[in-house]
ZABATOR-671426 format. One record per residue (C-alpha): x, y, z; residue in one letter; residue number from 0. Coordinates in nm, 2 decimals, m for minus. Layout:
// residues N
<node><X>X</X><Y>Y</Y><Z>Z</Z><r>A</r><k>NUM</k></node>
...
END
This chain:
// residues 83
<node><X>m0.50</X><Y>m1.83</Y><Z>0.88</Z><r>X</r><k>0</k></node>
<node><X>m0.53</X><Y>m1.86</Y><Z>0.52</Z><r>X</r><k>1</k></node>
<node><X>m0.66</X><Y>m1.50</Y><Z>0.50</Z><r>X</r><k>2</k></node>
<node><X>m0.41</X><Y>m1.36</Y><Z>0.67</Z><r>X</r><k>3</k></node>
<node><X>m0.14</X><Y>m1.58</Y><Z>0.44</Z><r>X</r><k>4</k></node>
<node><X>m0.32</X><Y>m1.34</Y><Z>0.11</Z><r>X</r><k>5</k></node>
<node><X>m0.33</X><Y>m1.06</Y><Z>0.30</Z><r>X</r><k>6</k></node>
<node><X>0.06</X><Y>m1.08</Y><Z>0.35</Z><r>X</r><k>7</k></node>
<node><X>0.14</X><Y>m1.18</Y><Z>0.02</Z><r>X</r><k>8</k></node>
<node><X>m0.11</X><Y>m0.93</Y><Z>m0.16</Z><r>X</r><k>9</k></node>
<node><X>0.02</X><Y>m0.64</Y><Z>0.05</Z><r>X</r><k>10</k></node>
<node><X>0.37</X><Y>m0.79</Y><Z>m0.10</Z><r>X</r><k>11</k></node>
<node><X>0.28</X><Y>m0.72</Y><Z>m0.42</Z><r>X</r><k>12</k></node>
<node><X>0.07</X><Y>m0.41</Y><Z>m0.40</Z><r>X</r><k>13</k></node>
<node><X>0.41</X><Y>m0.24</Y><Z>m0.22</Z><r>X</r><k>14</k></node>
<node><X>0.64</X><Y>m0.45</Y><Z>m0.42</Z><r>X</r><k>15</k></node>
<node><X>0.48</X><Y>m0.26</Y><Z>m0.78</Z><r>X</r><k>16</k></node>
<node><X>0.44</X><Y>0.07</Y><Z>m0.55</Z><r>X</r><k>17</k></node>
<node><X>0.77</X><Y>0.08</Y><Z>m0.53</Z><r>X</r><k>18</k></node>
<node><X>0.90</X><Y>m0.03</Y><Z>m0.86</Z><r>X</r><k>19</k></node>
<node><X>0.70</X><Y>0.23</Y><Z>m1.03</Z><r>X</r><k>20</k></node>
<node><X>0.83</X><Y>0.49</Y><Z>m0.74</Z><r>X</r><k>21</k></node>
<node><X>1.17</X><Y>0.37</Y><Z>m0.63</Z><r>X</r><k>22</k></node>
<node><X>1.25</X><Y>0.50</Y><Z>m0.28</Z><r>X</r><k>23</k></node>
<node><X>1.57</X><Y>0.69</Y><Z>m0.18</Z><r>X</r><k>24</k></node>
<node><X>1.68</X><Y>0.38</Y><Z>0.03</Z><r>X</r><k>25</k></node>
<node><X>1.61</X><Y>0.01</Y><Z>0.00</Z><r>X</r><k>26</k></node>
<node><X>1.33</X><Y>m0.10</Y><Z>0.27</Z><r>X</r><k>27</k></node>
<node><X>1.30</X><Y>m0.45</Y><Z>0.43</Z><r>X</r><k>28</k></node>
<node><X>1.01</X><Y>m0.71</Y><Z>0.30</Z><r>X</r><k>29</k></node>
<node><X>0.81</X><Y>m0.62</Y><Z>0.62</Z><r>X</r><k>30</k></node>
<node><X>0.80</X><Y>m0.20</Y><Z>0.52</Z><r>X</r><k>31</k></node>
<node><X>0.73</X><Y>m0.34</Y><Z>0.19</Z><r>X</r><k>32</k></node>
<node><X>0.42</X><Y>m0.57</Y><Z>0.32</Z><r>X</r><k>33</k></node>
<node><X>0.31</X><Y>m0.27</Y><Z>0.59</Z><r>X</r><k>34</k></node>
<node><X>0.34</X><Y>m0.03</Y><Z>0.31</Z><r>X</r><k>35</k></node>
<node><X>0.13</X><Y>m0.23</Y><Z>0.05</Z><r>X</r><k>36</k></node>
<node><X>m0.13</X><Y>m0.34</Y><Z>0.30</Z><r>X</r><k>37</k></node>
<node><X>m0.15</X><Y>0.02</Y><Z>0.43</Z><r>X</r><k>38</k></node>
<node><X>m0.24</X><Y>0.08</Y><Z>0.04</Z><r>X</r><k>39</k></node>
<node><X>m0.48</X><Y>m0.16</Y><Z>0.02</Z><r>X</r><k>40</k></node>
<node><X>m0.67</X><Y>m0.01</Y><Z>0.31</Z><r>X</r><k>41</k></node>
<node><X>m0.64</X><Y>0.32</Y><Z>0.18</Z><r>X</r><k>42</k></node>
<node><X>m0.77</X><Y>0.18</Y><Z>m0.23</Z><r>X</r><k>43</k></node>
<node><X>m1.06</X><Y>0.01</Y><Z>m0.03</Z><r>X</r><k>44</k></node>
<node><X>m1.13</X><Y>0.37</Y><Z>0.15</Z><r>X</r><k>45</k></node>
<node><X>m1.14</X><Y>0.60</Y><Z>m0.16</Z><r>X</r><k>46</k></node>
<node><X>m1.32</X><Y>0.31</Y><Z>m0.34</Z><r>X</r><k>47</k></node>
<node><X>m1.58</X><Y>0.29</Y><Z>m0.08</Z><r>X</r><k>48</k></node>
<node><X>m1.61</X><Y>0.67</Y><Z>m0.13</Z><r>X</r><k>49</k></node>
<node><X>m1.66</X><Y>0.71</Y><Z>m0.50</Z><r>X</r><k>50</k></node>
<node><X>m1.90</X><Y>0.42</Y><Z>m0.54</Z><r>X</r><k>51</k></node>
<node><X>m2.08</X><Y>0.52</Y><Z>m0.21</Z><r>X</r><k>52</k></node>
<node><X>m2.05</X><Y>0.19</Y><Z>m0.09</Z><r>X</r><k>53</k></node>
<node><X>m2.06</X><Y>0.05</Y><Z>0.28</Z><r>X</r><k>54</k></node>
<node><X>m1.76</X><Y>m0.18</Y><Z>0.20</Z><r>X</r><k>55</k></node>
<node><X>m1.61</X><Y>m0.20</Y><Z>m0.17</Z><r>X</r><k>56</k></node>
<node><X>m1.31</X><Y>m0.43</Y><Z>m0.22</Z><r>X</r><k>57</k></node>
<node><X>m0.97</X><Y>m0.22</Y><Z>m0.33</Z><r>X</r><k>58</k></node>
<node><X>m0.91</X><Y>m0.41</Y><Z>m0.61</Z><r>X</r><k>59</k></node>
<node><X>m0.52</X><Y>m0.42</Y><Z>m0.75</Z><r>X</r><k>60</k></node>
<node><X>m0.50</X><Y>m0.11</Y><Z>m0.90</Z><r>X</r><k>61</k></node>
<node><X>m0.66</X><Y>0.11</Y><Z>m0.60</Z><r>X</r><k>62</k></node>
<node><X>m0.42</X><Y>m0.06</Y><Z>m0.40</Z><r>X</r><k>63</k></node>
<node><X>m0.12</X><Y>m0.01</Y><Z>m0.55</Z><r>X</r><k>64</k></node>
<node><X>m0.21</X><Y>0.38</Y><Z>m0.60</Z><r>X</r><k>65</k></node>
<node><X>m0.26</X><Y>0.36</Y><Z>m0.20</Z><r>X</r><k>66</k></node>
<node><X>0.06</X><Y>0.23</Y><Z>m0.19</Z><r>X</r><k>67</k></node>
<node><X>0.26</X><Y>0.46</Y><Z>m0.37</Z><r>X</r><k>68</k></node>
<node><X>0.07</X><Y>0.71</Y><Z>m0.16</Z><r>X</r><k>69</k></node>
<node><X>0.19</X><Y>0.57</Y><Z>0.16</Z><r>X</r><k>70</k></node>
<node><X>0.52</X><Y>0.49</Y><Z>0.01</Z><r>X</r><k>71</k></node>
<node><X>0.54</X><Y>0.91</Y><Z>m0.05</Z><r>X</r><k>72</k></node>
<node><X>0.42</X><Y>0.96</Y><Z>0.33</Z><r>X</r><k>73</k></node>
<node><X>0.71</X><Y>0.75</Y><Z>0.43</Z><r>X</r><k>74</k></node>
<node><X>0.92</X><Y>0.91</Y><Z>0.21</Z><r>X</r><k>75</k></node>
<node><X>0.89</X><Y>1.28</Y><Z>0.37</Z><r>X</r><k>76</k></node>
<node><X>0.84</X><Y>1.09</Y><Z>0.69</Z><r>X</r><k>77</k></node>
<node><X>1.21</X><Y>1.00</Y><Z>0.61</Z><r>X</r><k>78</k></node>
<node><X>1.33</X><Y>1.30</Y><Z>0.50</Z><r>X</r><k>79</k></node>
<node><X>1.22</X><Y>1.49</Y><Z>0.84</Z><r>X</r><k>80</k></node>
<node><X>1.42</X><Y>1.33</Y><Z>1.07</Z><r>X</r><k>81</k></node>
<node><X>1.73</X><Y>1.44</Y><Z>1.12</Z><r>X</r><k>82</k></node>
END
């Protein structure tokens, strides 16, 4: 339970800075904003894994806020495709 409680409130952060340093066109709700920077983290722990050819590497802060902002510019054009 506790893990899950971190996992929440990291992904909080991560999208929380994702966003401040790439403001979307519209406000999102706190649960895009945890998706968004838990979504990050998984994507900073892929690319991590990848350059240090590890089985499992941690994403760190920085990774996952650069995943973040990644997935924060998928759901941007995500956005802008609907009509």
């Amino acid at each position: 339970m506790f893990t899950l409680i971190v996992w929440l409130v990291f992904g909080f952060i991560a999208g929380s800075v994702a966003e401040w340093l790439w403001p979307p066109s519209r406000p999102r709700s706190r649960f895009a904003t945890i998706g968004i920077g838990i979504a990050g983290s998984v994507c900073g722990g892929l690319v991590g894994s990848i350059l240090t050819g590890s089985y499992y590497a941690p994403a760190g802060f920085v990774f996952s806020v650069a995943g973040a902002m990644l997935c924060n510019y998928v759901w941007h054009m995500l956005e802008e495709v609907k009509p």
